[in-house]
C-alpha positions as CSV (number, residue, x, y, z in Angstrom):
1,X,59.0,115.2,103.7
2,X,57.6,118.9,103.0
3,X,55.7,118.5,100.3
4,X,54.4,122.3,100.0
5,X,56.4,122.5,96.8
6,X,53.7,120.4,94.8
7,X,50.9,122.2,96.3
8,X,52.0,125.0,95.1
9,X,53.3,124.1,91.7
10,X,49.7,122.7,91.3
11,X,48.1,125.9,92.0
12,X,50.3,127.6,89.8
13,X,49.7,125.5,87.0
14,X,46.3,125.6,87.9
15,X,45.7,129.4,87.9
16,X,47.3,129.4,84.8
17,X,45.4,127.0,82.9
18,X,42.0,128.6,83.9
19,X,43.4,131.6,83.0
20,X,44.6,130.6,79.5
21,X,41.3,129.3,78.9
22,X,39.3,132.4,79.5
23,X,42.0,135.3,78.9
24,X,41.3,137.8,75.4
25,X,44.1,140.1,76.5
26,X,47.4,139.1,74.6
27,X,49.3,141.1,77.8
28,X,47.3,138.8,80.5
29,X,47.6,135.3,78.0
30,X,51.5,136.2,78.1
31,X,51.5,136.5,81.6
32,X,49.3,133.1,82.1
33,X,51.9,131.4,80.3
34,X,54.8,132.5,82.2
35,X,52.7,130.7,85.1
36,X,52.4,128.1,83.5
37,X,56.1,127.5,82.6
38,X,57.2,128.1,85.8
39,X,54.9,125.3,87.4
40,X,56.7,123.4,85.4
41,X,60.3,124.5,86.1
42,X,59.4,123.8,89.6
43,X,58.1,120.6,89.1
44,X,60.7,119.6,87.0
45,X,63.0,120.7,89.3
46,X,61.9,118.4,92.7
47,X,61.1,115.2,90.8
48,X,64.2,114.9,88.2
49,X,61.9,114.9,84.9
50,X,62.9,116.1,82.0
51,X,60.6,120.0,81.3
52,X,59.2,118.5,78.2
53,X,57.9,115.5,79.8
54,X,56.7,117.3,82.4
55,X,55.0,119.5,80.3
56,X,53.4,116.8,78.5
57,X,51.9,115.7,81.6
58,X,51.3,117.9,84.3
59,X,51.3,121.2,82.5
60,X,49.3,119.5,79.0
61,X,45.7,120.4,79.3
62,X,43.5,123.1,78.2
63,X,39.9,124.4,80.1
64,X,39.6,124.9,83.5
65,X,41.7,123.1,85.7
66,X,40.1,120.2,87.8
67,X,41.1,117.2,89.6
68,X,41.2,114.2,87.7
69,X,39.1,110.8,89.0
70,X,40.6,107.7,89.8
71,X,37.9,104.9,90.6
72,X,38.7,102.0,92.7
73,X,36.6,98.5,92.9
74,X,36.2,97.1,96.2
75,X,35.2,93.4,95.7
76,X,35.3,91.2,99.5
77,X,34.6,87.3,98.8
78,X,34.5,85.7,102.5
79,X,36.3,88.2,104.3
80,X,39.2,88.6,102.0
81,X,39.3,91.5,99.1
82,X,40.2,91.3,95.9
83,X,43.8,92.3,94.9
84,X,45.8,92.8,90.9
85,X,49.5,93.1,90.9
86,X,50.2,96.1,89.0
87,X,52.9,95.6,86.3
88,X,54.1,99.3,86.5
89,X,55.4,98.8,89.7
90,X,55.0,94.8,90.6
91,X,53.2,95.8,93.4
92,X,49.4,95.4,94.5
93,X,46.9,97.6,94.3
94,X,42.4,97.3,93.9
95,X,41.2,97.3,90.2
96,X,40.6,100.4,88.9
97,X,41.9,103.7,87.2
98,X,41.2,106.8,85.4
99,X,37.6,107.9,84.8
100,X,36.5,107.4,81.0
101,X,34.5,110.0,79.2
102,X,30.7,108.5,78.3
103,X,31.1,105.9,81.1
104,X,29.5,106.0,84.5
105,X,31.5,105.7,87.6
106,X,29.9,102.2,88.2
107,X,30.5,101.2,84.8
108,X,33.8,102.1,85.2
109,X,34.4,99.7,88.1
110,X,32.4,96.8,86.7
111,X,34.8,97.4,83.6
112,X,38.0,97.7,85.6
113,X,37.5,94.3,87.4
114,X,36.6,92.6,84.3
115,X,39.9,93.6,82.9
116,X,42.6,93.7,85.1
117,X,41.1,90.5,87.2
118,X,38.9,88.4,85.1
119,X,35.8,88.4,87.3
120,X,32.4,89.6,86.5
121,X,30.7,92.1,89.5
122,X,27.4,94.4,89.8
123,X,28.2,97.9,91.6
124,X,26.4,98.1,94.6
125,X,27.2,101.1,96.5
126,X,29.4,104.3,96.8
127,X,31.8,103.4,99.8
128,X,34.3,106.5,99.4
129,X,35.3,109.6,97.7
130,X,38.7,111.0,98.8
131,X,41.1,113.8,98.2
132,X,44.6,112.0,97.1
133,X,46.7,114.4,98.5
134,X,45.0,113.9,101.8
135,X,46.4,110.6,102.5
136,X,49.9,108.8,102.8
137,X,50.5,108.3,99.0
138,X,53.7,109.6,97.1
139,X,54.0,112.6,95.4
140,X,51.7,113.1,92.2
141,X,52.1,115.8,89.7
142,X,47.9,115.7,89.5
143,X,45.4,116.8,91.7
144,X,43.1,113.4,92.4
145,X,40.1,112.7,93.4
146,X,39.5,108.7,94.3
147,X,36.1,107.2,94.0
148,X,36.1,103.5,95.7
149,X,33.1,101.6,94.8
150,X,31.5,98.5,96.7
151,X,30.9,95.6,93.7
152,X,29.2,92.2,94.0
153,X,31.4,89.3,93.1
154,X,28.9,87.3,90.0
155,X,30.7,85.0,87.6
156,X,34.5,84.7,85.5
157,X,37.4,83.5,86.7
158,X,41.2,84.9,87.6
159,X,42.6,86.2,84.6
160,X,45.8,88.7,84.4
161,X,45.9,91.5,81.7
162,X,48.3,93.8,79.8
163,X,48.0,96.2,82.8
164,X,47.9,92.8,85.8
165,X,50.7,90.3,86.5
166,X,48.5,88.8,89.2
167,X,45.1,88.4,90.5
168,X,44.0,87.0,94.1
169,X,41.5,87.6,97.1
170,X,43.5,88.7,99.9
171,X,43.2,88.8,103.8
172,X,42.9,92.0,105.3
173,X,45.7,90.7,107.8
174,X,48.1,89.9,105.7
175,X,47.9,92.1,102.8
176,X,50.9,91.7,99.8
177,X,53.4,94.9,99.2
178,X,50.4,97.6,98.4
179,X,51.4,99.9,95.1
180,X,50.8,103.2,97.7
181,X,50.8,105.2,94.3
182,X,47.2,103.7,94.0
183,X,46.1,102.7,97.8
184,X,46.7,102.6,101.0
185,X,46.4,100.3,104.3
186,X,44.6,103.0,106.2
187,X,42.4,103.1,103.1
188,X,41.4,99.6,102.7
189,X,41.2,99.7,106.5
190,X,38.3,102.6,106.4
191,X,36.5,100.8,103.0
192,X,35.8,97.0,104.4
193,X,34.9,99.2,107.9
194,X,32.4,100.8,105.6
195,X,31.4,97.6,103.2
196,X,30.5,95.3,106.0
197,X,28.0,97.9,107.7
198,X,25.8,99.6,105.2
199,X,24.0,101.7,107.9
200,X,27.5,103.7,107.5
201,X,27.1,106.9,105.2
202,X,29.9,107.0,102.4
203,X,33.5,108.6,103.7
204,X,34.5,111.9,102.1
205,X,37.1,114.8,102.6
């Protein structure tokens, strides 16, 4: 699929929000905003969503445009690593999600696990950061950055959530339907290559 109609709707938007943010000239703020509705014209246009909704969510924040961070936990008990079934899509996916404001990455994954899979971890090392839109994921209106993080299995039990149907240590050989919105085979491939020997240096784009 050519996907160069994304890349380019994102630098549109892009441009356009920096340049809302930092514009005085009424003439130049007009033109900024012209961008900025087109990027979402053509965004509505290839994915089927309605302009407002778009708008809402591609085209809705203010400040310079950057990527937003999604941080993954990678927990390995015995070989096998730990899994949630994702009720958005019923498919499976590691914990995580979007970075929160006043938290730490760590933090973030420790918190994830907790509540999406029940378990209590430590963060122990930084195993990946990767540019979404480099790898074999669908289509996303925004530019993402992923953070996976290797965590130390310490205490709790299974436990399913409002975002989890499902909870389970998995082998890497026979891996459940993956929600490839979230990861990827080749991913979790390159991260338990990179858990099990910590002499590797962390993997980045």
């Amino acid at each position: 699929m050519d996907l160069r109609w994304l890349t380019w709707a994102q630098k549109i938007q892009a441009t356009a929000q920096s340049g809302l943010a930092y514009s005085k000239d009424p003439y130049d703020i007009e033109r900024f905003e012209e961008l900025r509705a087109l990027s979402v014209e053509i965004m509505s246009a290839y994915t089927g969503m309605p302009v407002q909704q778009v708008a809402g969510l591609f085209a809705g924040d203010r400040g310079y445009a950057t990527p937003k961070v999604d941080i993954r936990a990678v927990v390995i008990k015995e070989g096998n690593i730990l899994l949630v079934k994702e009720n958005s899509d019923g498919c499976w996916s590691l914990p995580g999600g979007w970075a929160d404001i006043g938290l730490a990455p760590g933090e973030i994954a420790v918190k994830e696990v907790k509540e999406e899979s029940g378990y209590d971890v430590e963060a122990r090392r930084l195993l990946a950061v990767l540019d979404r839109s480099r790898h074999p994921h669908p289509p996303h209106a925004q530019y993402i950055y992923k953070i996976f993080i290797l965590c130390e299995l310490i205490g709790g039990e299974a436990a399913t959530s409002i975002e989890t149907s499902g909870v389970g240590f998995f082998d890497p050989g026979r891996l459940p339907e993956l929600s490839t919105d979230r990861i990827t085979h080749s991913q979790i491939e390159l991260l338990l290559k990179l858990a099990a020997d910590p002499s590797l240096p962390a993997a980045f784009d």
